[in-house]
N, C-alpha and C positions, 0 to 999 in steps of 0.2 A: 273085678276091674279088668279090663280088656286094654294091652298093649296097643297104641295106635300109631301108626306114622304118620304127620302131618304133611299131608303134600298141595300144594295148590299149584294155579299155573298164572304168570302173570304175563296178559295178551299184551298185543298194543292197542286194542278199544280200552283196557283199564289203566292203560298209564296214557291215553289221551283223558280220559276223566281226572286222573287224578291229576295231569297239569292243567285240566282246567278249574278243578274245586278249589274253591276257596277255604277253607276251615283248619280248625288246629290239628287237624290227624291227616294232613294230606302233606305225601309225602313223594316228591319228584326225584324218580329215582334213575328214569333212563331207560331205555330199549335195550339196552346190552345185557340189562341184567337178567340170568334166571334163577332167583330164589325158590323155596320150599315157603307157605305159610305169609304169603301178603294178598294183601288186600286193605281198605279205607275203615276202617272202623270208628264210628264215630254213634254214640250213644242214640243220638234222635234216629240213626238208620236200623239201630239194632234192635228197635222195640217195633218196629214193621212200617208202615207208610204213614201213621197216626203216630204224631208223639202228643208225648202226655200235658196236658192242659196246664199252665203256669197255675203254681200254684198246688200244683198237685206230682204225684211220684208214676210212676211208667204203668202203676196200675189202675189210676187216678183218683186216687184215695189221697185226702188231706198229707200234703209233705211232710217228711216227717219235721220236728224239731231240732231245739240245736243246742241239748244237752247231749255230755258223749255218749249217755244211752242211746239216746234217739237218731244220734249223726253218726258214731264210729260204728265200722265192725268188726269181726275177731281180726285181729291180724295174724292169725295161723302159727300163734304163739311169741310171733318174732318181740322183742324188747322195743317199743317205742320211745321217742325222745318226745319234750316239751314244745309246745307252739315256739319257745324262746329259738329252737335250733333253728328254723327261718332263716337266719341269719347266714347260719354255718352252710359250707358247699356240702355237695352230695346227703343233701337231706330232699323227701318228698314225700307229701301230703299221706296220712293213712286212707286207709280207703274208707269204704260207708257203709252204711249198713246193708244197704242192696247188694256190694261185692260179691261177686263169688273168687275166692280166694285159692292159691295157687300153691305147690311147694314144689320146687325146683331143685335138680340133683343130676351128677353125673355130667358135668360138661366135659367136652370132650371132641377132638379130630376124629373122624371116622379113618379107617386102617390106610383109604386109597387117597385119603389127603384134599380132597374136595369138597365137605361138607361140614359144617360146625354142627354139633347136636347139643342137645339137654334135653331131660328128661322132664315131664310135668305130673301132679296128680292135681284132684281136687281136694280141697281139706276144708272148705265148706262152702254149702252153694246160695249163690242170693238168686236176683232176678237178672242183673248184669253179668254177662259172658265175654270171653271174648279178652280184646286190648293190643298193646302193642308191646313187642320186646325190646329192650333195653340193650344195648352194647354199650360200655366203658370202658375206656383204658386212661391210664394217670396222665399221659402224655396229650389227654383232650379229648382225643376220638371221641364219637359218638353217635349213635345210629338209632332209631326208633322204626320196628319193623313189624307193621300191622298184622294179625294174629286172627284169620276166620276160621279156619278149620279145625282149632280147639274146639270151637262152639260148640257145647251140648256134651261132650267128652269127660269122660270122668280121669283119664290119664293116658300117654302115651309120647310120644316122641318130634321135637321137633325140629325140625330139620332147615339148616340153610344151607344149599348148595349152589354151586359152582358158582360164586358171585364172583365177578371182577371187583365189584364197587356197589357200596349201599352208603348212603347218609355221607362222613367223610372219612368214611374208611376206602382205602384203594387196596386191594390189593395185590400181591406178585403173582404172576402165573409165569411155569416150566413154559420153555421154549417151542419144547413139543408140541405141549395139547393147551391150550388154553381150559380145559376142564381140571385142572391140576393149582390150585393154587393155593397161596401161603397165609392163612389167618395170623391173626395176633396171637401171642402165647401168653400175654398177659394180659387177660381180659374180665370184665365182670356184666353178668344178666340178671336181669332182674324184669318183671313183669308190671305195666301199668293199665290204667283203663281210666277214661276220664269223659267229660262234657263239652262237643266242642259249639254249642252254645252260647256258651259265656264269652265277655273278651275281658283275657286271657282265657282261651278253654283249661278247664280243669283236671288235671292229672295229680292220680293217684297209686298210689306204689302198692299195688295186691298179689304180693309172693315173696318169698324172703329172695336173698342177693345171693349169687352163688360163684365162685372163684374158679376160673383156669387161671391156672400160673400161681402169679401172687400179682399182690397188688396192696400198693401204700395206704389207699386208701377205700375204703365201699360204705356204699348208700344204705342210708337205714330208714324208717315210715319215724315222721312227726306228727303230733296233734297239729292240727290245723290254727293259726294265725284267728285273732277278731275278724281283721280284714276279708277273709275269705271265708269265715263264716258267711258274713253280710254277703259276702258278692255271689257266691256260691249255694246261697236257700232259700234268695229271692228268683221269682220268675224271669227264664231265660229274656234273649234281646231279641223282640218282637222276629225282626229281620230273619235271624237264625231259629227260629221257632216255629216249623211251617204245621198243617195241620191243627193246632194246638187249640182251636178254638169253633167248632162245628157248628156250634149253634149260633153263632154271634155275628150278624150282617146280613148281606143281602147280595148274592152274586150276580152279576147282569154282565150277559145274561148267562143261567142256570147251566153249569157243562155237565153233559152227559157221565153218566160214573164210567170211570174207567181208571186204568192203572196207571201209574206214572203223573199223578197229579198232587201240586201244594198249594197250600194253601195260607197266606201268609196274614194275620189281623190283628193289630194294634187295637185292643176296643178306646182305651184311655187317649190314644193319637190319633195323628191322620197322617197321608200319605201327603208325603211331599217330591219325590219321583220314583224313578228308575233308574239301576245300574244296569247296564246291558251288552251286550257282545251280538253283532253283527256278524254273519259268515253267508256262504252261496249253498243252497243246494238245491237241487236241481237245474242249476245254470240262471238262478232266480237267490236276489239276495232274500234273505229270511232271519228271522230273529231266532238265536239259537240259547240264550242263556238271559234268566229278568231277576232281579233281586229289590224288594222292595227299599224303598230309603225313606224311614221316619222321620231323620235330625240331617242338620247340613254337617256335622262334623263325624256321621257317621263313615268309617275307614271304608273305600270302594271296591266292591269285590268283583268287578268284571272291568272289559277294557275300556267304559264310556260311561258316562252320567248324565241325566238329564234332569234335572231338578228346579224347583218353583224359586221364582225370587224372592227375597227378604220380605215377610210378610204376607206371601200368600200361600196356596197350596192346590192338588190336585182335587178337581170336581168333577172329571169326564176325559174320555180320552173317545178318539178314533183309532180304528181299527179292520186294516185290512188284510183281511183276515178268509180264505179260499181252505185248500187241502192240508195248510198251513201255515201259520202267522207270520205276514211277509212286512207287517209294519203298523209302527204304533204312533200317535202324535197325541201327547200327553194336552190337556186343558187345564188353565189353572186362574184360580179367582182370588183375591184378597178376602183374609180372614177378619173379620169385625171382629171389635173390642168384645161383642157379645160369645164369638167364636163360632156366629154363621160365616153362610159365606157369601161376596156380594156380587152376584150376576155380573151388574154392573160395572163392573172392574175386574174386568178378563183379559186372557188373551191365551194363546196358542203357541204350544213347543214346536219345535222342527220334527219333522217325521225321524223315528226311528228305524232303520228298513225302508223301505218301499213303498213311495206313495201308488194307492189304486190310480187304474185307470181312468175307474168309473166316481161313484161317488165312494164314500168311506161309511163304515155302520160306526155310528155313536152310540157312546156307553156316558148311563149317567149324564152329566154334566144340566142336574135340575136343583140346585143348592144345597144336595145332600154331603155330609162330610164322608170322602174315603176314605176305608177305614185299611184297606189294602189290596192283595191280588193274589186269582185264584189260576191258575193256570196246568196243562200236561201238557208234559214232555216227553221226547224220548231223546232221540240222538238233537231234535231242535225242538221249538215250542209249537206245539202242534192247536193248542185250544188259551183263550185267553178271557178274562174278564175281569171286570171293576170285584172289589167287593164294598158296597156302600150301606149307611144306615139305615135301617127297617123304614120304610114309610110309615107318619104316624099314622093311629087306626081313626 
């Protein structure tokens, strides 16, 4: 095993994503800060632009089950507690069988006073890498600090420097240098990794808990709760589950392959709008952020909604759409008791973005139910379309 220092760099393009993601691993940290080892880590991104199909595990083989054989993994010897400890504070989820699990040692101030360290190895490897570190202190503190360049590492070093401030930890810097400053002396790390999929995304505790200072009290891994079994080994929430379903629909029209593309498909639902975010570029407004919305009471995860009234849903949208998706105007029909849908009782959303000049390119809107949206991106949405049901044969 090969000593490794954890170093990463955190720009201001990744802390503009990260105030604009929405998910359980996004964490707004600030410009000021420069840490060692952040980054967004969140499961569906760590298994590469394809996640794995509901229903099925990151390699898409049958989920596992939800006996402990099937659900937990080693916890790297540590002493687990009972589903009952839920209850109890500083308790978190053990991890699963996919883990790759962690052992933590040596926390420690570096000599010149600016960097918190611990040391990491592997103590066994699943198909999940990665996670986010843990700061505690008794007094409440607490920080979750995203962890990429562990990835793939069997042990080494990691490192947090010269932070003024992460999560709600502040803290003191010499008058001097602002690179000089004063951590907590009594603190506890610990290593998680979880699904941010789910709502509530799921965390799980994959490394034992390790002490600078002392401290009254430290986090230990529980058997998981009924409740989270159930929530936690059924297939994620369509919305948050992009790729996950390749074969299932009908795109209109068909986007070229390329990088930066999701693809979002309820087969069991239909779309009932979009959440979206609006911004300029090119001195031309443009749609920069789409997240589909299956239920009216699903939580919104951009600054706008557009959604179908009580009783209908989307069947078509327009779309003007050049070098770039400059705006969308959703179509929406009432759903019959049979759960087609009725032409006949239509009507039309407000443009999102920019209406064309000329006329708009329609998508869909022939009574087939949509089942979601396929779209690429980069810094805005650059390609857009329906995904609807197979025409029958």
């Amino acid at each position: 095993m090969s000593a490794v220092v954890s170093r990463a760099t955190f720009s201001p393009h990744a802390a503009l994503r990260q105030a604009i993601a929405v998910d359980g691993w996004s964490l707004l940290l600030g410009a000021v800060i420069a840490l060692a080892s952040f980054g967004v880590v969140a499961e569906a991104r760590a298994q590469g632009a394809k996640a794995p199909a509901s229903g099925s595990d990151a390699s898409g083989k049958a989920k596992p089950g939800t006996t402990p054989e099937d659900l937990y993994g080693d916890q790297g010897g540590e002493k687990v507690g009972p589903a009952a400890d839920a209850r109890k504070p500083n308790t978190v989820m053990r991890g699963r069988r996919e883990d790759t699990f962690l052992k933590l040692s040596n926390p420690r101030i570096d000599p010149k006073g600016n960097a918190l360290l611990v040391d990491y190895e592997v103590v066994s490897r699943g198909k999940f890498d990665g996670g986010s570190l843990v700061l505690r202190t008794d007094d409440g503190g607490r920080a979750e600090i995203a962890l990429t360049s562990i990835v793939g590492r069997d042990s080494g070093t990691i490192q947090l420097v010269g932070a003024k401030q992460f999560g709600n930890f502040k803290f003191k810097t010499k008058v001097k240098t602002s690179q000089e400053v004063k951590f907590p002396q009594d603190i506890e790390m610990y290593v998680i990794r979880g699904n941010d999929r789910y709502d509530p995304p799921s965390k799980c505790m994959v490394s034992n808990a390790v002490v600078m200072g002392k401290m009254k009290t430290t986090t230990r891994p529980r058997d998981w709760t009924p409740e989270e079994i159930a929530r936690y080994t059924k297939p994620p929430l369509a919305y948050k589950n992009p790729n996950a379903h390749p074969e299932i629909g009908e795109d209109v029209p068909a986007l070229p392959a390329a990088l930066g593309q999701l693809r979002f498909v309820d087969p069991d639902g239909r779309l009932l709008g979009l959440d979206y975010f609006i911004g300029d570029w090119e001195k031309q407004k443009t749609v920069w952020r789409l997240t589909p919305v299956y239920a009216a009471d699903q939580p919104k995860q951009h600054a706008a909604r557009s959604i179908a009234r009580k009783g209908y849903a989307v069947a078509g949208a327009e779309v003007n759409m050049d070098k770039h998706v400059y705006g969308i105007r959703l179509h929406f029909c009432r759903v019959k008791v049979d759960g087609t849908l009725d032409t006949k009782d239509a009507y039309a959303g407000e443009w999102l973005g920019a209406p064309p000049m000329g006329k708009a390119t329609m998508l869909v809107n022939d009574g087939r139910r949509i089942l979601g949206i396929h779209f690429q991106h980069g810094a805005i949405i650059d390609r857009f379309s329906l995904v609807a049901e197979e025409k029958a044969k």
